[in-house]
C-alpha positions in Angstrom: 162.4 111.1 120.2 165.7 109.0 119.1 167.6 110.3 122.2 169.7 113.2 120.4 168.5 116.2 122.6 167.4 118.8 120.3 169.4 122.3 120.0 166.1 124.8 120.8 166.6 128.7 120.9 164.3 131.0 122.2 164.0 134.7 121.6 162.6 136.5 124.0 162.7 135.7 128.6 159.6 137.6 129.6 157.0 135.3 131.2 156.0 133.0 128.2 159.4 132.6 127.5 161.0 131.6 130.8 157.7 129.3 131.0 158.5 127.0 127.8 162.2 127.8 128.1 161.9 125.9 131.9 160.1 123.0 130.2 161.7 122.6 126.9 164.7 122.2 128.9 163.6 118.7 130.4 164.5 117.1 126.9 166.6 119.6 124.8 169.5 121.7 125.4 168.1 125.5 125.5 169.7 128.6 124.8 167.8 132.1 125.3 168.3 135.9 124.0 167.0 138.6 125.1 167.3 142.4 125.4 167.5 142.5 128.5 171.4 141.9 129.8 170.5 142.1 133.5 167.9 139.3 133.2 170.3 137.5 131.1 172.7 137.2 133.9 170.2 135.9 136.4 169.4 133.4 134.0 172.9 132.3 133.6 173.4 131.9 137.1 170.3 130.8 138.5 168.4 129.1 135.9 164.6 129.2 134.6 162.0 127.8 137.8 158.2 127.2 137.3 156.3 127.8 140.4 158.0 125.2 142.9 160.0 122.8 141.2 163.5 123.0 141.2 165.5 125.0 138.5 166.4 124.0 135.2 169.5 125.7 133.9 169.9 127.0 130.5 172.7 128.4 128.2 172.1 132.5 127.5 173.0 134.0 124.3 175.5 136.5 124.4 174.3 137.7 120.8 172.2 136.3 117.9 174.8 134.2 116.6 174.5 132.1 119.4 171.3 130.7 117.9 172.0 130.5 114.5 173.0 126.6 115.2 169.4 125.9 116.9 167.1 123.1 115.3 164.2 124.7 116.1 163.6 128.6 116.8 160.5 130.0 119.4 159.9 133.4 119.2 158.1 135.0 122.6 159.0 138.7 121.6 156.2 140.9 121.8 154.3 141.6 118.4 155.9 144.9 117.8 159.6 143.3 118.1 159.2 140.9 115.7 161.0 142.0 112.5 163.5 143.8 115.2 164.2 140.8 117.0 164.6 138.5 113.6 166.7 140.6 111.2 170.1 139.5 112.7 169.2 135.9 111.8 168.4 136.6 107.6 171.0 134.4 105.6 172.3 133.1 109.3 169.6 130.3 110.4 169.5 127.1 108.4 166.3 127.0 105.6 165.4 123.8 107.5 165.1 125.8 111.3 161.4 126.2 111.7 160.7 129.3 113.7 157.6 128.6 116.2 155.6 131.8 117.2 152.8 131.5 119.9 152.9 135.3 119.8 149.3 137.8 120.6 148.3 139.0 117.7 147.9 139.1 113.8 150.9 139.8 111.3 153.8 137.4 112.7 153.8 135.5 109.8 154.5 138.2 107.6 156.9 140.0 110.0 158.7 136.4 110.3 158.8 135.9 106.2 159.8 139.6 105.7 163.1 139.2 108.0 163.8 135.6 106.6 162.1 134.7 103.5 158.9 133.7 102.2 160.5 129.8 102.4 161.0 129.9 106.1 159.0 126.8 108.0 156.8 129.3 110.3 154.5 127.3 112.6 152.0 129.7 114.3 150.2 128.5 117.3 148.3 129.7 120.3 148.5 128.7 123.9 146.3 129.5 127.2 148.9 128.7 129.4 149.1 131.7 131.5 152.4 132.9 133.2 153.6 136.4 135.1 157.0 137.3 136.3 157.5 137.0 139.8 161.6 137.7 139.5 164.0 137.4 136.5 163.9 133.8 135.3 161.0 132.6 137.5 157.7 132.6 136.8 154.3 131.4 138.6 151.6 129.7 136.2 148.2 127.3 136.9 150.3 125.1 134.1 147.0 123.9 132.7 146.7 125.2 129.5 146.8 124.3 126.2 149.0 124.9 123.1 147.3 124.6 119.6 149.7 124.5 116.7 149.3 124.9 112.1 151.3 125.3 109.8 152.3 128.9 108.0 154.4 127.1 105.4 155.8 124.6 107.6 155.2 120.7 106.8 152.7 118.9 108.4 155.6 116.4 109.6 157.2 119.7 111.1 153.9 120.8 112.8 154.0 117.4 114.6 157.6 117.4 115.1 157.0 120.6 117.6 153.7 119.2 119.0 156.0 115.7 120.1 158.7 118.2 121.3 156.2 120.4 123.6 154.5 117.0 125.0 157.8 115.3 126.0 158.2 118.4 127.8 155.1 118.1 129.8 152.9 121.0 127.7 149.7 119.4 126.2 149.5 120.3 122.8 148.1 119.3 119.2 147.8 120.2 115.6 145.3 121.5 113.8 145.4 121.4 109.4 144.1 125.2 109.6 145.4 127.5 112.4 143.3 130.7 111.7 140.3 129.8 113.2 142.4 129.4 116.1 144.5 132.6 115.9 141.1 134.4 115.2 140.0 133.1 118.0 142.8 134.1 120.5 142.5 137.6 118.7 139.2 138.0 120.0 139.8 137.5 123.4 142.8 139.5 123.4 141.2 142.1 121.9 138.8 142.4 124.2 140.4 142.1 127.7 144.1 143.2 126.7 143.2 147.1 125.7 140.3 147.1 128.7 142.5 145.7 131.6 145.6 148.5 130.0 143.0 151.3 130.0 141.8 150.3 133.9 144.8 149.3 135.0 143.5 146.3 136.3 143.5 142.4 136.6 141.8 140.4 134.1 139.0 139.3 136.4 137.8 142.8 137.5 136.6 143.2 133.6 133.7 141.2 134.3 132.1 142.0 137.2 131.7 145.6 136.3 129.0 146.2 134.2 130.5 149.3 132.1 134.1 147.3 131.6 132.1 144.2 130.6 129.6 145.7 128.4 133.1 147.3 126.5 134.6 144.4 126.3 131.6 142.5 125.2 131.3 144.9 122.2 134.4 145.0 121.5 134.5 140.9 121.2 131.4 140.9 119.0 133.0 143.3 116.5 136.4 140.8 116.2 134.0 137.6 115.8 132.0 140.0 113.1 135.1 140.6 111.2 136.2 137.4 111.6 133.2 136.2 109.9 133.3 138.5 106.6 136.6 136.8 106.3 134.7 133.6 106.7 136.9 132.1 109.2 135.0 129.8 111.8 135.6 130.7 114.9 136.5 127.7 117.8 133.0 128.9 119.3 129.6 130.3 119.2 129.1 132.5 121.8 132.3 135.5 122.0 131.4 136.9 125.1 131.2 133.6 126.8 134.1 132.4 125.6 136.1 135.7 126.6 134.7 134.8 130.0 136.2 131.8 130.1 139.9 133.3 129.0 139.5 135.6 131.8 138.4 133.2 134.6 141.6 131.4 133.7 144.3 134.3 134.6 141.0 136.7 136.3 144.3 137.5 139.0 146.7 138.7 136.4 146.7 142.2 134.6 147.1 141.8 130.4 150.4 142.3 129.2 149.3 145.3 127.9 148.9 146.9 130.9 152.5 146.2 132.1 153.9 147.4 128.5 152.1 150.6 130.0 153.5 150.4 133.3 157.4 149.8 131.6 157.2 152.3 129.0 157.2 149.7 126.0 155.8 149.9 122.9 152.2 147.6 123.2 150.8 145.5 120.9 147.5 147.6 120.1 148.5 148.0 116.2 148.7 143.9 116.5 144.9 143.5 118.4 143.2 146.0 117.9 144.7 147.3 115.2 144.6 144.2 113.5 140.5 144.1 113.7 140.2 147.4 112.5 142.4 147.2 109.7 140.8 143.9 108.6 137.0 145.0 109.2 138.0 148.1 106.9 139.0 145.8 104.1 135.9 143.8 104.6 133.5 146.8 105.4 132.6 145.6 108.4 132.4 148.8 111.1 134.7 148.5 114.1 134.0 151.2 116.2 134.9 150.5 119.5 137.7 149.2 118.2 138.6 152.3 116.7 137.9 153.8 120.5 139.6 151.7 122.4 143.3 152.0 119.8 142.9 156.1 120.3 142.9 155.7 123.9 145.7 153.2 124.3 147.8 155.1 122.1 147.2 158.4 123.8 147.7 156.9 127.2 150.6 155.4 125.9 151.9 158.9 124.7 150.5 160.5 127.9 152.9 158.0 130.2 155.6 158.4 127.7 155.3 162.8 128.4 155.3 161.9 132.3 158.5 159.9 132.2 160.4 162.7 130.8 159.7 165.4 133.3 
């Protein structure tokens, strides 16, 4: 760090966001955009707070323009907003402004290059930091996860540049030459516990002490790793079904996102999960059945909620 405090935007104030936002704002000067106006204004008057510790104030974006100037660009939209959320900024942001997305999911990358160009620095990532709203702007999180980033057409010297960034801003985090395995890897937890918790309406941890929920979500694991390995991509484990058990003992109190898309009536991710492993075991011919299953009955619950709302 040489001491200039570096101009970071960030796109999107749900939970992940206000939980980097808060600590990116220890060494740089952080502006945030969102949708929402109402939580905009909270923001701008009280500030982004993590659990206890005092709040850290940041600038709000009035529009998209306000970030054009930023040095370095996180996105914490939702899958589906993606291209939405980045068209303002083609021909706007600098060619140098790598765009970070720690995003659920599979097709960022190409949602990010289609808004921006295939020469945008994109540095994908996962984290298991966990986070959930408990008012607008503050969020409550066990603060002991980790973010793992790669590039997507980034440089390695940029990849590091955002590691050094997260870790003077107290989030462990490291780089990895091949993010995939990684992104694969989140995939198949998500895809197991997001739909299932959303379909249940239930926390995380309830998943796996009930035999039928676990015995879903087990399957529905095994099928991603499968996939995973016709692409021959190497998973970060052996075992699926362990290692989604470990994912879930970390936030076992907290409902997937998913499920609160469902409860707020906006669009979910399934195309981006799911989806994504049965659109990629087609390619490959590897069967995805519950899979298949578990997209149908999002999307018609999704459609059955969406009916309600309008009576």
């Amino acid at each position: 760090m040489d001491g200039t405090r570096p101009k970071v935007g960030i796109i999107g104030a749900g939970a992940m966001g206000t939980l980097f936002g808060f600590h990116l704002a220890k060494t740089s000067d952080v502006t945030i955009l969102d949708s929402n106006p109402d939580l905009l204004e909270r923001i701008a008057k009280d500030g982004l707070r993590v659990n206890d510790a005092k709040s850290r104030m940041v600038k709000v974006a009035k529009r998209p323009a306000d970030l054009f100037g930023s040095s370095i660009l996180f996105l914490f939209v939702k899958a589906v907003d993606t291209l939405r959320a980045l068209r303002p900024f083609a021909g706007e942001l600098n060619p140098a402004t790598p765009v970070v997305s720690l995003q659920n999911g599979i097709g960022n990358e190409d949602a990010i290059k289609t808004a921006l160009g295939g020469a945008v620095p994109v540095v994908l990532g996962i984290t298991t930091e966990s986070s959930f709203t408990t008012k607008p702007g503050r969020v409550r999180s066990s603060e002991e996860g980790v973010t793992i980033v790669g590039s997507a057409g980034a440089s390695p010297a940029t990849s590091r540049g955002v590691v050094d960034l997260l870790a003077h801003s107290d989030l462990r985090a490291s780089v990895v030459y091949d993010i995939r395995p990684h992104l694969w890897g989140k995939l198949v937890a998500n895809a197991a516990i997001n739909a299932v918790s959303a379909i249940l309406d239930c926390e995380a941890g309830e998943i796996s002490k009930d035999p039928n929920a676990s015995r879903l979500a087990e399957s529905l694991a095994e099928e991603a790793a499968a996939v995973a390995a016709s692409l021959r991509i190497n998973l970060p484990f052996v075992n699926p079904w362990q290692y989604v058990t470990e994912v879930i003992s970390h936030g076992a109190d907290m409902k997937s996102s998913m499920a609160f898309d469902l409860e707020s009536g906006h669009p979910t991710e399934i195309d981006y999960i799911n989806g994504a492993v049965a659109a990629a075991g087609r390619r490959s011919g590897v069967p995805t059945p519950y899979n298949d299953a578990v997209i149908r009955l999002v999307k018609a619950k999704e459609a059955l909620l969406a009916a309600a709302r309008k009576r």
